[in-house]
Residue frames as a rotation matrix with the C-alpha (Angstrom) as fourth column:
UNK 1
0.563 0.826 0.000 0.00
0.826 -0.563 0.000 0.00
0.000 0.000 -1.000 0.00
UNK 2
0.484 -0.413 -0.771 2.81
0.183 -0.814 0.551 2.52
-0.855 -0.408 -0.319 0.93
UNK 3
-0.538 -0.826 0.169 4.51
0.250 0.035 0.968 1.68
-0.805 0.563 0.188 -2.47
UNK 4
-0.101 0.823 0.559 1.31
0.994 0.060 0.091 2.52
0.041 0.565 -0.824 -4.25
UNK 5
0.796 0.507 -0.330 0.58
0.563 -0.821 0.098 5.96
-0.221 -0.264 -0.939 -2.42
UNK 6
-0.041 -0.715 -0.698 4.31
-0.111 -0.691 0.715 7.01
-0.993 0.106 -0.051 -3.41
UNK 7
-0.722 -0.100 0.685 4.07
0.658 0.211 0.723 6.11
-0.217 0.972 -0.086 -6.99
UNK 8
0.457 0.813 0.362 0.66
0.847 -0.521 0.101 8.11
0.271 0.260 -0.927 -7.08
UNK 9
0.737 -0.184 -0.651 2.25
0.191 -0.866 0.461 11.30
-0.649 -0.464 -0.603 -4.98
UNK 10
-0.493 -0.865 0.100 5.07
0.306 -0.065 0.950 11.01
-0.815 0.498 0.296 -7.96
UNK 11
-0.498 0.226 0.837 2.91
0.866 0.080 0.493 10.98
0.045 0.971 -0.236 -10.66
UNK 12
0.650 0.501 -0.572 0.68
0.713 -0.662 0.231 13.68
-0.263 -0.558 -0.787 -8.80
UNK 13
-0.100 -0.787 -0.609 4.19
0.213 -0.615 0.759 15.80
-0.972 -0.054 0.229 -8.31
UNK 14
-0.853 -0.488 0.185 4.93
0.356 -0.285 0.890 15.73
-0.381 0.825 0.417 -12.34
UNK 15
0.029 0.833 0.553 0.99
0.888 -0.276 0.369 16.75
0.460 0.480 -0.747 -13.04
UNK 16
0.826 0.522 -0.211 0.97
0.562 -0.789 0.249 19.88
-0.037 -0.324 -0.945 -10.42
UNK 17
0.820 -0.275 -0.502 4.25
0.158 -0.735 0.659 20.71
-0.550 -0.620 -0.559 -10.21
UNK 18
0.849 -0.491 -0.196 6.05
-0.160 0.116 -0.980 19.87
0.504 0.864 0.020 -13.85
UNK 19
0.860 -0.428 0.279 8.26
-0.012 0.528 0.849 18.06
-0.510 -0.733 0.449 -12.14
UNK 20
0.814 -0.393 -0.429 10.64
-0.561 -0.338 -0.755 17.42
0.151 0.855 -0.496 -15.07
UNK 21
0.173 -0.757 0.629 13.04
-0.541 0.461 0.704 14.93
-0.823 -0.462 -0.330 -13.28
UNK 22
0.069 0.018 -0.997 14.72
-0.968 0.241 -0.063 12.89
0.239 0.970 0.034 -16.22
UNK 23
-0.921 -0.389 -0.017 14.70
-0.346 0.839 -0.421 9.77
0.178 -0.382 -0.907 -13.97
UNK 24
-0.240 0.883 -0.403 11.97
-0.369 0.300 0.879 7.48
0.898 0.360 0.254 -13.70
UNK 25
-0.642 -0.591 0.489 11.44
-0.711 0.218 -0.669 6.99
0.288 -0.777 -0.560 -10.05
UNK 26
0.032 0.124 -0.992 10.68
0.320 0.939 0.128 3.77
0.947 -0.322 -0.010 -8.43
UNK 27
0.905 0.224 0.361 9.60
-0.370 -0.001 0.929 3.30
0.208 -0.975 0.082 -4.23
UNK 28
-0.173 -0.944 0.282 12.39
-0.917 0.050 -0.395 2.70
0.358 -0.327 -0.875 -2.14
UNK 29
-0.621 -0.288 -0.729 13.04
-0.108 0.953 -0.284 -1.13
0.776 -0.098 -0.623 -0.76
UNK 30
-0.882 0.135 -0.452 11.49
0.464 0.074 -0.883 -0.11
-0.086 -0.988 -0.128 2.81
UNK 31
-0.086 0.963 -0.256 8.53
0.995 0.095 0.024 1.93
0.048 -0.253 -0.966 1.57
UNK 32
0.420 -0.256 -0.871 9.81
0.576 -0.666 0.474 4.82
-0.701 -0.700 -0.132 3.09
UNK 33
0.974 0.052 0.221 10.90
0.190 -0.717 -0.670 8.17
0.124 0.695 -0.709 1.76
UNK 34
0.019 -0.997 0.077 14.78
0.918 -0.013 -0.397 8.51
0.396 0.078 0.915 1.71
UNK 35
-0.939 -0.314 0.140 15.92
0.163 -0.765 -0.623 11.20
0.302 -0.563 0.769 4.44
UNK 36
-0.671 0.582 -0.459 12.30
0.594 0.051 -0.803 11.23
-0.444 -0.812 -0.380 5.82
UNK 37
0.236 0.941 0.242 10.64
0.934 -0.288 0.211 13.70
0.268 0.177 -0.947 3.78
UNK 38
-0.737 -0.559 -0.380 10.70
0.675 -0.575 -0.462 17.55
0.040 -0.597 0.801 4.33
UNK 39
0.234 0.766 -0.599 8.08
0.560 -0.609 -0.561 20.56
-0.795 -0.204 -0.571 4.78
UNK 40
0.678 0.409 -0.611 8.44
-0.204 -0.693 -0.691 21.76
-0.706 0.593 -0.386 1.11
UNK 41
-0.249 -0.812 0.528 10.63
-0.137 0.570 0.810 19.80
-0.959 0.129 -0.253 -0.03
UNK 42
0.109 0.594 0.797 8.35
0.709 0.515 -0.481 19.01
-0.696 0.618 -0.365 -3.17
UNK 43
0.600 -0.091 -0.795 9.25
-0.306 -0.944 -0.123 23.48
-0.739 0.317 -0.595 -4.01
UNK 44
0.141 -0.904 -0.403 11.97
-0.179 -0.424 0.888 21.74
-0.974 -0.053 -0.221 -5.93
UNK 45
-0.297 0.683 0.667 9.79
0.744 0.603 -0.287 20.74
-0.598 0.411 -0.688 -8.92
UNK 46
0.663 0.696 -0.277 8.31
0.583 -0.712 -0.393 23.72
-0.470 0.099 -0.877 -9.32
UNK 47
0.738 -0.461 -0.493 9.85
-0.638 -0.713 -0.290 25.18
-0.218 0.528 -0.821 -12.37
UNK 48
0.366 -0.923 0.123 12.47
0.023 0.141 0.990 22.94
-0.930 -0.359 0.072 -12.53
UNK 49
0.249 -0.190 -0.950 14.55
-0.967 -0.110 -0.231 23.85
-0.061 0.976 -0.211 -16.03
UNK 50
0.964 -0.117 -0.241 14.90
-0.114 0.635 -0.764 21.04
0.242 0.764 0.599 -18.91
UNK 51
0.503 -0.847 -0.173 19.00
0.662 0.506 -0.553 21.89
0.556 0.163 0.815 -18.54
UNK 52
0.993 -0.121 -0.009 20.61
-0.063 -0.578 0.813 22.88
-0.103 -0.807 -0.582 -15.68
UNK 53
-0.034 -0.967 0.252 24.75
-0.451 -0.210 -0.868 24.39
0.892 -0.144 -0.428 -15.74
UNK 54
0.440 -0.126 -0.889 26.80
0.581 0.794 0.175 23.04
0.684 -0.594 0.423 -13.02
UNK 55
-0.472 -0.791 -0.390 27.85
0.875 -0.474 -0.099 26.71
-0.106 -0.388 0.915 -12.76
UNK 56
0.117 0.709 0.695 25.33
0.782 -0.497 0.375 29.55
0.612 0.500 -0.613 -12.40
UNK 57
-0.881 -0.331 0.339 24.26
0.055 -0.782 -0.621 32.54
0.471 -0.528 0.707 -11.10
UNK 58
-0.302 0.863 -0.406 21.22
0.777 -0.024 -0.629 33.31
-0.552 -0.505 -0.663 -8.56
UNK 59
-0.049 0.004 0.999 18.55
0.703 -0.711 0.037 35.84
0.710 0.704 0.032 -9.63
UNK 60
0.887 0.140 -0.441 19.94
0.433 -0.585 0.685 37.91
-0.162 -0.799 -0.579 -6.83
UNK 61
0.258 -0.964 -0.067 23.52
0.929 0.228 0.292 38.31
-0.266 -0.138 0.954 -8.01
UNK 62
-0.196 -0.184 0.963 22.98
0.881 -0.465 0.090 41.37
0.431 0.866 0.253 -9.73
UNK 63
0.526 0.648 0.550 20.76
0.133 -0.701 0.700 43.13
0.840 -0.296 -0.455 -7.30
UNK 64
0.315 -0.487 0.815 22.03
-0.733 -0.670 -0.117 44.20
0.602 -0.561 -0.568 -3.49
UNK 65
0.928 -0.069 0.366 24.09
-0.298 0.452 0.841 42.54
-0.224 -0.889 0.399 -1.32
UNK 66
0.162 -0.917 0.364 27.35
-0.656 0.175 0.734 40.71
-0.737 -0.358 -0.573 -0.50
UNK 67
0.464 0.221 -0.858 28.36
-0.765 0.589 -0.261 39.06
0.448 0.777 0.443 -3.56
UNK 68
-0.063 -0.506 0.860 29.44
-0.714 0.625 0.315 35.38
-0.697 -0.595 -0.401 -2.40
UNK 69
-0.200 -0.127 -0.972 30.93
-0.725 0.686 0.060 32.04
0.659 0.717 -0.229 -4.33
UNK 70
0.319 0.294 0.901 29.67
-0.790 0.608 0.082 28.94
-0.524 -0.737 0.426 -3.46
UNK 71
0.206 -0.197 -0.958 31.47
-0.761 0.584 -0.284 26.04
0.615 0.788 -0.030 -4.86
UNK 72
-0.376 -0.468 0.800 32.65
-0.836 0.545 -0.074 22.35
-0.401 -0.696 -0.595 -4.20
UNK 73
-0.815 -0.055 -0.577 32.44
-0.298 0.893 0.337 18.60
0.497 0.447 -0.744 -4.84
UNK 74
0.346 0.800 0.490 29.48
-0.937 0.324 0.131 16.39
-0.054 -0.505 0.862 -4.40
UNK 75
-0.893 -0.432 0.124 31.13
-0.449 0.869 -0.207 13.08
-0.019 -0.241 -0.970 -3.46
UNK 76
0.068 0.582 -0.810 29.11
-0.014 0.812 0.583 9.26
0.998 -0.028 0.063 -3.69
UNK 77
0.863 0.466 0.196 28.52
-0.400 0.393 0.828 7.50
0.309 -0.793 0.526 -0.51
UNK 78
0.467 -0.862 -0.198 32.14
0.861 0.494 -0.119 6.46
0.201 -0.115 0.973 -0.25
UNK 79
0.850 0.007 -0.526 33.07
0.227 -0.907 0.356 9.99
-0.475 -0.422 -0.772 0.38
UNK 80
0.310 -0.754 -0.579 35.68
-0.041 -0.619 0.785 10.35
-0.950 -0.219 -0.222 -2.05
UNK 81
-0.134 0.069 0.989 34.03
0.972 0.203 0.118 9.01
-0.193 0.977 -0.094 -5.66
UNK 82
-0.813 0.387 -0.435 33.01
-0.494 -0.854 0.163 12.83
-0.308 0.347 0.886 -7.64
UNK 83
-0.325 0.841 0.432 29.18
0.685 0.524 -0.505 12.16
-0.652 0.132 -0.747 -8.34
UNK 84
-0.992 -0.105 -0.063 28.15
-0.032 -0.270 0.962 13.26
-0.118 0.957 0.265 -11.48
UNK 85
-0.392 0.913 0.111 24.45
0.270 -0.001 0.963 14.39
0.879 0.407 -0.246 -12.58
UNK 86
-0.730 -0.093 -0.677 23.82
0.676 0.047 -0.736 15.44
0.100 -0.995 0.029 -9.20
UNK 87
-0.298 0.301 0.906 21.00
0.309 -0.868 0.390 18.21
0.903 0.396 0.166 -8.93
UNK 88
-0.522 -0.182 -0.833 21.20
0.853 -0.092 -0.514 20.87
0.017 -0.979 0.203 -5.98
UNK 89
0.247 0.898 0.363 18.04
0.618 -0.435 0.655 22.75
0.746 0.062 -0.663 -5.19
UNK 90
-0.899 -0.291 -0.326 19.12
0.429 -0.731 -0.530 26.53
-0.084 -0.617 0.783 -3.29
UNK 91
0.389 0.833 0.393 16.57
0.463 -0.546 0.699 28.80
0.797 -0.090 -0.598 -1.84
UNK 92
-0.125 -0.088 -0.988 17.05
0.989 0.068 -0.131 31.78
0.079 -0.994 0.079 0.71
UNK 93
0.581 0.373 -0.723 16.44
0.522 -0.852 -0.020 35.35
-0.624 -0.366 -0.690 2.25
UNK 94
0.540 -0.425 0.726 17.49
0.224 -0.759 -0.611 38.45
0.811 0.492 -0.315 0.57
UNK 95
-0.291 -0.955 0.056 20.30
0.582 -0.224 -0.781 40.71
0.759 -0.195 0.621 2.05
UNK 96
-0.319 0.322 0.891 17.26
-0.881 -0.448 -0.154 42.16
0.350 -0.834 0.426 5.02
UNK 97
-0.941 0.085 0.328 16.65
-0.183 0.689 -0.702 38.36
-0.286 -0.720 -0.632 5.98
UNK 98
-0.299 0.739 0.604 13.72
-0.387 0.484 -0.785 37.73
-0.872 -0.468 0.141 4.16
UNK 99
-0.449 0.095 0.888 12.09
0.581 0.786 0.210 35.16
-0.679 0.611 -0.408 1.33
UNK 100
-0.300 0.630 -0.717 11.25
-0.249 -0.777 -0.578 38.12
-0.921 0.005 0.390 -0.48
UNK 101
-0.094 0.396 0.913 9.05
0.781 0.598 -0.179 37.54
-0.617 0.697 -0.365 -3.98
UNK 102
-0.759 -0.595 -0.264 9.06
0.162 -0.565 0.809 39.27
-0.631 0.571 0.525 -7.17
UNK 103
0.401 0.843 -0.358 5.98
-0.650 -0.014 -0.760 40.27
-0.646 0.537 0.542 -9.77
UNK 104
0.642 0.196 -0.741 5.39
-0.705 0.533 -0.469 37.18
0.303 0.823 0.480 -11.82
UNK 105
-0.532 -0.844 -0.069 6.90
-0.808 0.531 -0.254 34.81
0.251 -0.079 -0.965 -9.66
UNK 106
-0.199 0.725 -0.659 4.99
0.124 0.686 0.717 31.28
0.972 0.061 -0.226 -9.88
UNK 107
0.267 0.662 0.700 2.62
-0.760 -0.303 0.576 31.62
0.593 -0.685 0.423 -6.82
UNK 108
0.920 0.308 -0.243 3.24
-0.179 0.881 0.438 28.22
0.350 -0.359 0.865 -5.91
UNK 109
0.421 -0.816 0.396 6.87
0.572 -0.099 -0.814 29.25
0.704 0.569 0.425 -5.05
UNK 110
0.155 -0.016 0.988 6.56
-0.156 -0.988 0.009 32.03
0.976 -0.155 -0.156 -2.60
UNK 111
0.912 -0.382 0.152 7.18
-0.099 0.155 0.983 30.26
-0.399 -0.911 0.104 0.59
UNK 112
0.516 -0.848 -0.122 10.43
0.784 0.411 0.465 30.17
-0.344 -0.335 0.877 -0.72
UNK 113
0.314 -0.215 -0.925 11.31
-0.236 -0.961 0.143 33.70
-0.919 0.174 -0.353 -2.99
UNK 114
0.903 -0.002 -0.430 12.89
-0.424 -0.178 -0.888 34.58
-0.074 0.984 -0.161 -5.63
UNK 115
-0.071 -0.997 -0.006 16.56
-0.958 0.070 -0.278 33.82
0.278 -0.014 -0.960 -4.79
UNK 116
0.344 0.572 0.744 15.76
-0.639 0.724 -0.261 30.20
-0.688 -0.386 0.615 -5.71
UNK 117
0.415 -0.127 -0.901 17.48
-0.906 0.037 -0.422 27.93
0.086 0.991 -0.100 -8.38
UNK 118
0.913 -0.013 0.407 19.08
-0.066 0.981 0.180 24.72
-0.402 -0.191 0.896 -9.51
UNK 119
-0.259 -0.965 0.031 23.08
-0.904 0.254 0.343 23.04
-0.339 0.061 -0.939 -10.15
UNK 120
0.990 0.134 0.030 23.69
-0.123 0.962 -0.244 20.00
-0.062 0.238 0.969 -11.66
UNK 121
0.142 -0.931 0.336 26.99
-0.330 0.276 0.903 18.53
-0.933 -0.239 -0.268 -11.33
UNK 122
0.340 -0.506 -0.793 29.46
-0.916 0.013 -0.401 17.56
0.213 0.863 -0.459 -13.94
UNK 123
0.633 -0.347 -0.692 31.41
0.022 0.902 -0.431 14.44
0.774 0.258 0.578 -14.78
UNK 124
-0.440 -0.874 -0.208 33.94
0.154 0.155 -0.976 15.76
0.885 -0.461 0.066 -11.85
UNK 125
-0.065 0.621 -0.781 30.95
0.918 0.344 0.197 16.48
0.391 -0.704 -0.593 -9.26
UNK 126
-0.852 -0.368 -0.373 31.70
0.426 -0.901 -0.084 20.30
-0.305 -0.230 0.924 -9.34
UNK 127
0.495 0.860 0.121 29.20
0.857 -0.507 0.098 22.96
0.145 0.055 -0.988 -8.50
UNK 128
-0.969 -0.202 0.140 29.60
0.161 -0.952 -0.262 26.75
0.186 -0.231 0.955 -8.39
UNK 129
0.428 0.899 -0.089 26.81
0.892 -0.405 0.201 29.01
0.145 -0.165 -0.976 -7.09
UNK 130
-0.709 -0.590 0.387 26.99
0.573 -0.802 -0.172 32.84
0.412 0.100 0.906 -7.65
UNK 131
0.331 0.941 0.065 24.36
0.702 -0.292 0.650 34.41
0.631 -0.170 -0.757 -5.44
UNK 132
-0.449 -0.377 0.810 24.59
-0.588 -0.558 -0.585 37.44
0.673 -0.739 0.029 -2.53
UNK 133
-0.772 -0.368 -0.519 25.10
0.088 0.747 -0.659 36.43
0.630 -0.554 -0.544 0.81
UNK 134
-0.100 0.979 0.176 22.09
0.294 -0.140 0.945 36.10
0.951 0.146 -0.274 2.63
UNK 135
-0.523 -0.459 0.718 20.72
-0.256 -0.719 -0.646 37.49
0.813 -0.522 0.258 5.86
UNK 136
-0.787 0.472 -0.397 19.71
0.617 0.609 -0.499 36.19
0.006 -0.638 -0.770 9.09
UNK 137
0.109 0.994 0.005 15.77
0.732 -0.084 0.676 36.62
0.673 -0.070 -0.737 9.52
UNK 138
-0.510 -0.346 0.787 14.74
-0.059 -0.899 -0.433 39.46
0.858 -0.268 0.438 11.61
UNK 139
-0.017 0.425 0.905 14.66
-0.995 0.078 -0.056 39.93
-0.095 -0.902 0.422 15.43
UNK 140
0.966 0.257 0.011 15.28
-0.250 0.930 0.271 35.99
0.059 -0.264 0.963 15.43
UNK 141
0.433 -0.773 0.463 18.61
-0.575 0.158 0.802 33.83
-0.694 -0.614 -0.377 16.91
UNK 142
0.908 -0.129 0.399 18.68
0.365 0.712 -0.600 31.77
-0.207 0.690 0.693 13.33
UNK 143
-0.511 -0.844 -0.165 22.29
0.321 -0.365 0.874 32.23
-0.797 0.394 0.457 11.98
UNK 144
0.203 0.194 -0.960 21.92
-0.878 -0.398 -0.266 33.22
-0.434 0.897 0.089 8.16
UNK 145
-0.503 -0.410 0.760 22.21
-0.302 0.908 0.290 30.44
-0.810 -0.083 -0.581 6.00
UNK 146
-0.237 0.413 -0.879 20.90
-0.966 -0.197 0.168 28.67
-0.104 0.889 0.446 2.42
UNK 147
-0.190 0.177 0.966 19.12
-0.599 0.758 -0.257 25.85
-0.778 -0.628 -0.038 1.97
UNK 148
-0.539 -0.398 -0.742 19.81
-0.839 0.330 0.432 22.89
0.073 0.856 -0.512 0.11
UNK 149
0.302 0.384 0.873 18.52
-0.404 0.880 -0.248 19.72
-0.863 -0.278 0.421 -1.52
UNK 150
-0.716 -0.658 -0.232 19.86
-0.654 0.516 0.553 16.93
-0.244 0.548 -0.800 -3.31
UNK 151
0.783 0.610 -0.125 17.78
-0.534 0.554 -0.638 14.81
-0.320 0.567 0.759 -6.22
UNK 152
-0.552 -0.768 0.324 20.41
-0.307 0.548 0.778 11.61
-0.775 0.330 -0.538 -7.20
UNK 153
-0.268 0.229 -0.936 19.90
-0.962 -0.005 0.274 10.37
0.058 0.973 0.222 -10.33
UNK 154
-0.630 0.136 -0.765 19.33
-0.324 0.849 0.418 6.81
0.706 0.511 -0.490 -9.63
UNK 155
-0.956 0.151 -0.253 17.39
0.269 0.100 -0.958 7.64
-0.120 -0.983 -0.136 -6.28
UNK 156
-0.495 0.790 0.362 13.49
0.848 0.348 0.400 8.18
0.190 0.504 -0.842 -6.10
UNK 157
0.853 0.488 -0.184 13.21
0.514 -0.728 0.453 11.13
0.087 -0.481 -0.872 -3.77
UNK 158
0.023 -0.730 0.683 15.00
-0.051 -0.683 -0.729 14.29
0.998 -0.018 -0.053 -3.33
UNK 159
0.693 0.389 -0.607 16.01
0.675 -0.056 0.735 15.10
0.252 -0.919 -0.302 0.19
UNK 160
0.691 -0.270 0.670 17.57
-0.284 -0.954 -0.092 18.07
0.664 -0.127 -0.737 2.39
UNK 161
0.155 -0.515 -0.843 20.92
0.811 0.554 -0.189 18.01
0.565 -0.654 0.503 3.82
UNK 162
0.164 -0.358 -0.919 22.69
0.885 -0.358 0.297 20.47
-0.436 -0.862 0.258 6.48
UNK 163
0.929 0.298 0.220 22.09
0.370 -0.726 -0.579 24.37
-0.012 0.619 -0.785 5.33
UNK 164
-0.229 -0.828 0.512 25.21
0.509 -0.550 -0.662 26.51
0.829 0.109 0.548 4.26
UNK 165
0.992 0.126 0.009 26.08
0.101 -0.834 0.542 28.68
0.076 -0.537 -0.840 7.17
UNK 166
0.507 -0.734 0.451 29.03
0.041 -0.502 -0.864 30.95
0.861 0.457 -0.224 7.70
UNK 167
-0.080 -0.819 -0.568 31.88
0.776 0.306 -0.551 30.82
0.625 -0.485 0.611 10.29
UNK 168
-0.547 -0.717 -0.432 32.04
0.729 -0.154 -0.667 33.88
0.411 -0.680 0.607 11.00
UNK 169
0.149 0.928 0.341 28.09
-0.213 -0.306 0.928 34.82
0.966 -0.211 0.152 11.63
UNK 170
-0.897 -0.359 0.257 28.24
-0.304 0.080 -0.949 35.48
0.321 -0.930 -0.181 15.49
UNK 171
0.650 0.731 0.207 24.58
-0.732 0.529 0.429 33.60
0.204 -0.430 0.879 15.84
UNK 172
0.458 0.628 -0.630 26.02
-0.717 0.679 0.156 30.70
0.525 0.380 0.761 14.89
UNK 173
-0.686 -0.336 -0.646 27.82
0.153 0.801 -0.579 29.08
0.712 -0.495 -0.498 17.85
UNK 174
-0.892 0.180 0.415 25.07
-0.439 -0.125 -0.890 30.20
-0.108 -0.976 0.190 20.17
UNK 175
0.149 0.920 -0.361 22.44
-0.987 0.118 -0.105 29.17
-0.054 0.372 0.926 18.03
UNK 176
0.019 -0.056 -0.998 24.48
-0.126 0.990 -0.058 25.20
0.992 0.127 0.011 17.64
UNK 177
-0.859 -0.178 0.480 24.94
-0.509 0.189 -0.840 25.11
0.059 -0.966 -0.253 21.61
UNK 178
-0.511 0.660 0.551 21.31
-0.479 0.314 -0.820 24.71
-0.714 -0.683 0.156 21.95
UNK 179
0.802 0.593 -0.071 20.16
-0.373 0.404 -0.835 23.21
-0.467 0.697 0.545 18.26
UNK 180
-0.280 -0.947 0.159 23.62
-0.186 0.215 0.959 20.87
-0.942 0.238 -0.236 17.32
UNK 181
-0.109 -0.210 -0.972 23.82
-0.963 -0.220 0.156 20.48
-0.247 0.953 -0.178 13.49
UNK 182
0.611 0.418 0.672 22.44
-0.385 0.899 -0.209 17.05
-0.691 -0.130 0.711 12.29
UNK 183
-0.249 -0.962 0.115 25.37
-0.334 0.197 0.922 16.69
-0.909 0.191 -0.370 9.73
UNK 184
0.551 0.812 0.190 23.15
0.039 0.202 -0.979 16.22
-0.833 0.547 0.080 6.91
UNK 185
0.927 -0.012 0.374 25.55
0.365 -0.195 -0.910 15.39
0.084 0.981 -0.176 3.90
UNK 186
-0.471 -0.861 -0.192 28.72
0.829 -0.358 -0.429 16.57
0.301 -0.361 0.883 6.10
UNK 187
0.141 0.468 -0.872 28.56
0.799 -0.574 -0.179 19.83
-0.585 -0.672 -0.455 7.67
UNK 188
0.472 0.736 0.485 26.93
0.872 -0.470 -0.135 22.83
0.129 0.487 -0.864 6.30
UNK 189
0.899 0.053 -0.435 29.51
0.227 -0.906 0.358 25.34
-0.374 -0.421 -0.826 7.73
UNK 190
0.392 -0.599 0.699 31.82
0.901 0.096 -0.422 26.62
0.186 0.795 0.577 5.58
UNK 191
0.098 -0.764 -0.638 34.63
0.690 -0.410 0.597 29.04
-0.717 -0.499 0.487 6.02
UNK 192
0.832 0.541 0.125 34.57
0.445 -0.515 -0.733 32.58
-0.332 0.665 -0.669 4.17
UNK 193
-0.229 -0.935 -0.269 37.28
0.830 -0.333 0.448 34.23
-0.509 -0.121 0.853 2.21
UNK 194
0.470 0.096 -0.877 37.48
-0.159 -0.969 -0.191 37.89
-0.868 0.229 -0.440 0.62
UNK 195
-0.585 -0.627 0.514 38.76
0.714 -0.096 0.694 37.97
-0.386 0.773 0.504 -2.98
UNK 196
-0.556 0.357 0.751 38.14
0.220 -0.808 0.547 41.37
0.802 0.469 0.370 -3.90
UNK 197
-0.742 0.635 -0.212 35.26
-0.603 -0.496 0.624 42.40
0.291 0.591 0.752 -3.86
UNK 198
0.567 0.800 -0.197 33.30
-0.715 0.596 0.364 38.53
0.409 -0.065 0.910 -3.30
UNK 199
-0.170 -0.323 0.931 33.30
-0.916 0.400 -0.029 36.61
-0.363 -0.857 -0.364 -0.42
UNK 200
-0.112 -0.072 -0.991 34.27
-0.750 0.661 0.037 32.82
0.652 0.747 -0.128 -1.67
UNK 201
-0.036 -0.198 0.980 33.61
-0.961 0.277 0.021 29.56
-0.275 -0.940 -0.200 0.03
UNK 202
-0.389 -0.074 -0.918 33.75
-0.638 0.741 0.211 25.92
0.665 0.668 -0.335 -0.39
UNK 203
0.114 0.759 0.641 31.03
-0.777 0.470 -0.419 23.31
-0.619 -0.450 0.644 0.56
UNK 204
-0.578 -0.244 -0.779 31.40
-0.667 0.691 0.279 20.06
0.470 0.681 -0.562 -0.21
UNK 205
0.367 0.847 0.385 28.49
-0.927 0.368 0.074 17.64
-0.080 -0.384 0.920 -0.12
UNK 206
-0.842 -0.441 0.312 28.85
-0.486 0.870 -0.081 13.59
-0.235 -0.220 -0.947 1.00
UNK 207
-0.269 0.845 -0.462 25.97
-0.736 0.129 0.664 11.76
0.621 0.518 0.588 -0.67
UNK 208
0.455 0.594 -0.663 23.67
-0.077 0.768 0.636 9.94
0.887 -0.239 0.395 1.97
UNK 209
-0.794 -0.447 -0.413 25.84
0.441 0.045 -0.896 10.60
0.419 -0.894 0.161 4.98
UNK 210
-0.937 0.303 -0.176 23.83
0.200 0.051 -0.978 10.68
-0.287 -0.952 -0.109 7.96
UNK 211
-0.721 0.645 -0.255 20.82
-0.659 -0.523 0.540 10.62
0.214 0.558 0.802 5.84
UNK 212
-0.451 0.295 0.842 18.08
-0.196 0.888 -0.416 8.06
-0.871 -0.353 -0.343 7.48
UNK 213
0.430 0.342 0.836 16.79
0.194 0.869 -0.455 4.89
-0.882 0.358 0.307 5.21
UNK 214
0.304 -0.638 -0.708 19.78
-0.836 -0.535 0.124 5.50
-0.458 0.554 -0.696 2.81
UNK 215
0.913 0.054 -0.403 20.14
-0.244 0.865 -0.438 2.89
0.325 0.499 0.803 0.42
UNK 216
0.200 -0.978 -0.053 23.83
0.526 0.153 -0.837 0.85
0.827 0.139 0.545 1.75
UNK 217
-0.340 -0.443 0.830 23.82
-0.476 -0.680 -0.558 3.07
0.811 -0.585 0.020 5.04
């Protein structure tokens, strides 16, 4: 029954939300969604382009804020193959800390904004992201930070690992004291340099680490 109601909620996904995934997916072994599921997790559908660069640019890069480089390797489950075909779903706040939306942005979108978009890895598992650095919500203890998900190609479900945050954002050791980082993919904090002008960092993602009902985990 549970392998039924995900096949329907798939087919469902590619009728409301033009899914566009070039993989045919199939129920995991257990039933179960891979990494559990998330509260919008489905946003990454919505719109998703025919052909996605492994190197882009948000549609914030142009507009205010800290420009910032996000790059790095998405590694297999062995933590040290390059995974290839990889697609990484980004979404986050503008440069006053919030999901902010644009005229003529798909409605069905707007819990997440405009500053929303998609990577696909290369044959060497390399990603760039060009986007401005984002800001921590307002009047709230959240660090700043960008959130990610990961669609494998031979997997059925996408799922969310451990958001980008920044070293040297003074929330964010008071904010892990009491909420520790679940390691989602390795860890999500990532160390800023200055070149120029744009602040550069490097995030590298472990496929299926600490990710529950991982296939092999």
């Amino acid at each position: 029954m549970k392998k039924w109601i995900l096949e329907l909620t798939t087919a469902l996904c590619s009728l409301v939300f033009s899914c566009g995934s070039p993989v045919k997916p199939s129920a995991p072994k257990t039933g179960e969604l891979i990494g559990g599921g998330c509260d919008g997790c489905e946003l990454m559908y919505v719109n998703l382009p025919e052909q996605i660069a492994s190197a882009d640019s948000s549609p914030a890069w142009n507009g205010e804020g800290q420009p910032l480089k996000i790059s790095g390797t998405v590694l297999k489950a062995d933590g040290k193959t390059p995974a290839p075909d990889v697609i990484i779903y980004y979404w986050q706040t503008d440069n006053e800390g919030h999901y902010a939306n644009l005229e003529g942005l798909d409605p069905r979108a707007k819990r997440h904004g405009y500053i929303r978009g998609w990577l696909k890895t290369g044959t060497d598992g390399r990603y760039a992201l060009y986007t401005i650095r984002p800001a921590p919500y307002p009047n709230d203890s959240l660090p700043a930070h960008i959130h990610l998900s990961i669609k494998e190609p031979k997997l059925p479900n996408e799922y969310y690992t451990d958001e980008i945050n920044f070293d040297d954002d003074p929330l964010l050791k008071p904010y892990f004291k009491k909420h520790p980082p679940e390691h989602r993919g390795g860890s999500g904090v990532v160390r800023v340099k200055l070149q120029g002008s744009l602040q550069e960092a490097e995030h590298d993602i472990e496929l299926g680490k600490n990710i529950p009902g991982y296939p092999g985990k």
